[in-house]
matplotlib code that plots the C-alpha trace (Angstrom):
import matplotlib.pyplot as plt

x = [5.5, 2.2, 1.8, -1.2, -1.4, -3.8, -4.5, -7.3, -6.3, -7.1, -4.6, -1.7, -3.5, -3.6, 0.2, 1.6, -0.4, 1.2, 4.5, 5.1, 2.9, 5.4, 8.4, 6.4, 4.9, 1.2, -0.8, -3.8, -5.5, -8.0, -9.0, -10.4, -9.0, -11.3, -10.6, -6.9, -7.6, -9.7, -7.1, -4.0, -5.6, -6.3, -5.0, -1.8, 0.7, 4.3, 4.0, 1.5, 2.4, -0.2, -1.4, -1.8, -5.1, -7.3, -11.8, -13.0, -9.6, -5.7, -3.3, -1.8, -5.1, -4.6, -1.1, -2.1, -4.3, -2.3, 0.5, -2.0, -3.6, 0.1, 0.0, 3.9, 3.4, 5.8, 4.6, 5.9, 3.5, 3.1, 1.9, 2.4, 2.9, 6.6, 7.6, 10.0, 7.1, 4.7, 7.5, 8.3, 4.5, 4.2, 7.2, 6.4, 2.7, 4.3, 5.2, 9.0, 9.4, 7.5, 8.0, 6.4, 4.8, 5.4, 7.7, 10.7, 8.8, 12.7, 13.1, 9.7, 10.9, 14.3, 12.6, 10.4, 12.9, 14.9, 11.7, 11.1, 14.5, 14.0, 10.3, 11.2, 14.6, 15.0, 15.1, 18.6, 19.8, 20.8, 18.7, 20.7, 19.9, 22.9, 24.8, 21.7, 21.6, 18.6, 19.8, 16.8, 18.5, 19.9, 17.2, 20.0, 20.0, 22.7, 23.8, 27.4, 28.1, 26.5, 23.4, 20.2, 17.8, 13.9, 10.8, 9.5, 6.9, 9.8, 11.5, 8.8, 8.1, 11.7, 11.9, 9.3, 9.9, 13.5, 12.2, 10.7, 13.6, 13.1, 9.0, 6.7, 4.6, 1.2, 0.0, -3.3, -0.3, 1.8, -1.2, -2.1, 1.5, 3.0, -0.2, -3.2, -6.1, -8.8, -7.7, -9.0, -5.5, -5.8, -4.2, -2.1, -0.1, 1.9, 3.1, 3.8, 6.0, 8.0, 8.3, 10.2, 12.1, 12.9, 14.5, 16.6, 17.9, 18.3, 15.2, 17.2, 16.6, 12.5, 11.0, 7.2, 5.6, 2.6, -0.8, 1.1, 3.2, 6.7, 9.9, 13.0, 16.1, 18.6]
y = [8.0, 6.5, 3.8, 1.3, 0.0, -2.9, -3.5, -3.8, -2.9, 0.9, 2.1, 0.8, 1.8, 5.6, 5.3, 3.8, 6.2, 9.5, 8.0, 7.3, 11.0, 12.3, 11.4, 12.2, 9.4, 9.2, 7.0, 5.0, 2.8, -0.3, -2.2, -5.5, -7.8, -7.4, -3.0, -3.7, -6.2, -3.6, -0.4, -2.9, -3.7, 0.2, 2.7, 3.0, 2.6, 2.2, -0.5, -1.6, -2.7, -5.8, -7.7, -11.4, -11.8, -9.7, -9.6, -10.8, -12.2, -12.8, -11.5, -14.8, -15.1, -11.2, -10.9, -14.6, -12.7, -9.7, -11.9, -14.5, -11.5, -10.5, -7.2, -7.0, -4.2, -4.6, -6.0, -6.0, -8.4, -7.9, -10.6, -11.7, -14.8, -15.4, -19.0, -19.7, -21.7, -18.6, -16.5, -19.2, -19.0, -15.8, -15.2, -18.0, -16.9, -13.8, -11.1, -9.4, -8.9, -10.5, -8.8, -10.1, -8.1, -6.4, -4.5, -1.4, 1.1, 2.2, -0.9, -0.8, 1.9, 0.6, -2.5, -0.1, 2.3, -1.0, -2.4, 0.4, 0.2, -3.3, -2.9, -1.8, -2.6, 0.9, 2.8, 3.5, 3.4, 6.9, 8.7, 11.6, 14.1, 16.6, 18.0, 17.0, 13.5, 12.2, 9.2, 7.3, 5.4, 8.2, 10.9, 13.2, 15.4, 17.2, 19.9, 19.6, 17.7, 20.4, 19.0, 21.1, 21.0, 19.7, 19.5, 16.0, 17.3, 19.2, 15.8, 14.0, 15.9, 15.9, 12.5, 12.1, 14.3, 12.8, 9.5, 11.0, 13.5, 14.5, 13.7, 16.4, 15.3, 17.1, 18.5, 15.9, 13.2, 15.4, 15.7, 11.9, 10.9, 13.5, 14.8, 12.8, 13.3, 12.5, 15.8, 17.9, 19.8, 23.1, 22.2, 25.7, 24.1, 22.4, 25.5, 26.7, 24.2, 23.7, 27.6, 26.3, 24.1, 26.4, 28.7, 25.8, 24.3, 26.9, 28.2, 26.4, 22.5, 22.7, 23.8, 24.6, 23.6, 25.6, 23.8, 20.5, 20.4, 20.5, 18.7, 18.5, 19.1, 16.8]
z = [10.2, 10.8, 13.4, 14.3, 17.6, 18.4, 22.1, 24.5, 27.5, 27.4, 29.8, 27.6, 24.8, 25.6, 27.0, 24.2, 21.7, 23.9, 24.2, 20.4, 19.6, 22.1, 20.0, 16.5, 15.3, 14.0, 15.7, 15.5, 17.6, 17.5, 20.2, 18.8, 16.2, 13.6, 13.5, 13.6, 10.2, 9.0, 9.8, 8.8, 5.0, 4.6, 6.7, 4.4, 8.3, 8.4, 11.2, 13.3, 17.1, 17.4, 21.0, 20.9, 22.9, 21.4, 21.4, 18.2, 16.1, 17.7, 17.1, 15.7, 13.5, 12.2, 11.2, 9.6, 7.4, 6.1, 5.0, 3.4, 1.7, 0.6, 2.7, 4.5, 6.6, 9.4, 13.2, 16.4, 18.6, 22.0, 24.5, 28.0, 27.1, 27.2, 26.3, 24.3, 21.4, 22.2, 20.7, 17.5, 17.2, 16.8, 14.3, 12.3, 11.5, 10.0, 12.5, 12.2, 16.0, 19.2, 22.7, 26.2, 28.8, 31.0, 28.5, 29.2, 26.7, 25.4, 24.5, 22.4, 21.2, 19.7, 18.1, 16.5, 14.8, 14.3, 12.4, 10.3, 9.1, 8.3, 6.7, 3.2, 1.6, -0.1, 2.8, 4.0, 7.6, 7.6, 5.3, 3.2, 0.6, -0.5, 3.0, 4.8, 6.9, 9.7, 11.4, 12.6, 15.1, 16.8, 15.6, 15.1, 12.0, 11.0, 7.5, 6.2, 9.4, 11.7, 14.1, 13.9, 17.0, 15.6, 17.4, 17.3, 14.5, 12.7, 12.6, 11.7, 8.7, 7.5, 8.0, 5.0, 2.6, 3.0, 2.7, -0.9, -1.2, -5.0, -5.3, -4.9, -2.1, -1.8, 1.6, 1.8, 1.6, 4.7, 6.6, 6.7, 7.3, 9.9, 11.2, 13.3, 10.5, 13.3, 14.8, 11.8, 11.2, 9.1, 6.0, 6.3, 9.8, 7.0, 5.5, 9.2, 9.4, 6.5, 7.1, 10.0, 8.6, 5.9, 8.7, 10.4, 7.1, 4.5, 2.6, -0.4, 0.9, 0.5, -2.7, -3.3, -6.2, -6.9, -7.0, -6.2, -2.9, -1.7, -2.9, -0.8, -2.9, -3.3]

ax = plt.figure().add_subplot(projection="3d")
ax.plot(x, y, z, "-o")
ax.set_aspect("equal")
plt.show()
């Protein structure tokens, strides 16, 4: 899953881009309004974590934009601002979730999952193809009620080919989801690693397609 976050304060910046790399999520990061509008309209994220008081353009003044430009990708403001209209404010110019600094980073983390869940309609709370379930929520992932140990980046590519269980889904598309595309990843690491997965969920579950990609079976 690919993440934006936009905040200026470096520090929080870099920890929040570890912490959510950490537990597999790609992630971006802008440090002015205007290069979070500009990542936001383009970047193709799942969800984009977004600071109120920002140089160039709020917060309030970007996620104003995106919805009035018919873009719904989902937001979780942060701000240290924590009255009660500061909050209405911000969930009423079009953000799905508003939490105040200083913030318990597990609880970021909960609000997140919980607002991907939310983001788009058509995906399921538990996400399930055949004997095979991922639980979001819980990232548990288990086959014919068995759980299977993942690496975060083993998890986080399952989690999108099972989000487009049945599509072929080409490694250029892998690469820009599961992997950080600033880092220059070799386009064979995604072959590595549905070779791993291959090995922890039967070599039956992930089909190549030659010239095209892989499809997870359903």
């Amino acid at each position: 899953m690919r993440l934006l976050v936009v905040e200026d304060e470096a520090r929080l910046a870099t920890a929040l881009q570890r912490g959510l790399q950490a537990e597999g999520f790609v992630v971006d990061v802008a440090g002015t309004g205007p290069e979070g509008l500009e990542l936001a309209r383009h970047g193709g994220y799942d969800a984009m974590i977004l600071d109120v008081m920002l140089p160039g353009l709020s917060g309030y003044r970007v996620v104003r934009q995106l919805r009035a430009e018919r873009h719904w990708l989902p937001v979780l403001m942060l701000s240290a601002k924590d009255g009660e209209y500061d909050q209405a404010d911000g969930l009423d110019c079009g953000a799905d979730d508003y939490l105040t600094k200083p913030f318990s980073y597990v609880v970021l983390l909960a609000r997140l999952r919980a607002l991907l869940r939310r983001g788009a309609p058509r995906r399921p709370v538990v996400l399930v193809a055949g004997d095979l379930a991922l639980d979001p929520a819980r990232r548990r992932v288990t086959r014919g009620g068995v759980e299977v140990e993942l690496t975060a980046r083993e998890y986080a590519l399952l989690e999108y080919l099972l989000r487009r269980a049945g599509e072929v889904v080409s490694k250029t598309e892998l690469l820009d989801h599961v992997w950080d595309a600033s880092l220059r990843t070799a386009p064979n690491v995604v072959e590595v690693y549905v070779g791993y997965l291959r090995r922890k969920l039967g070599r039956d579950r992930l089909e190549t397609v030659r010239g095209a990609g892989y499809r997870l079976v359903t």
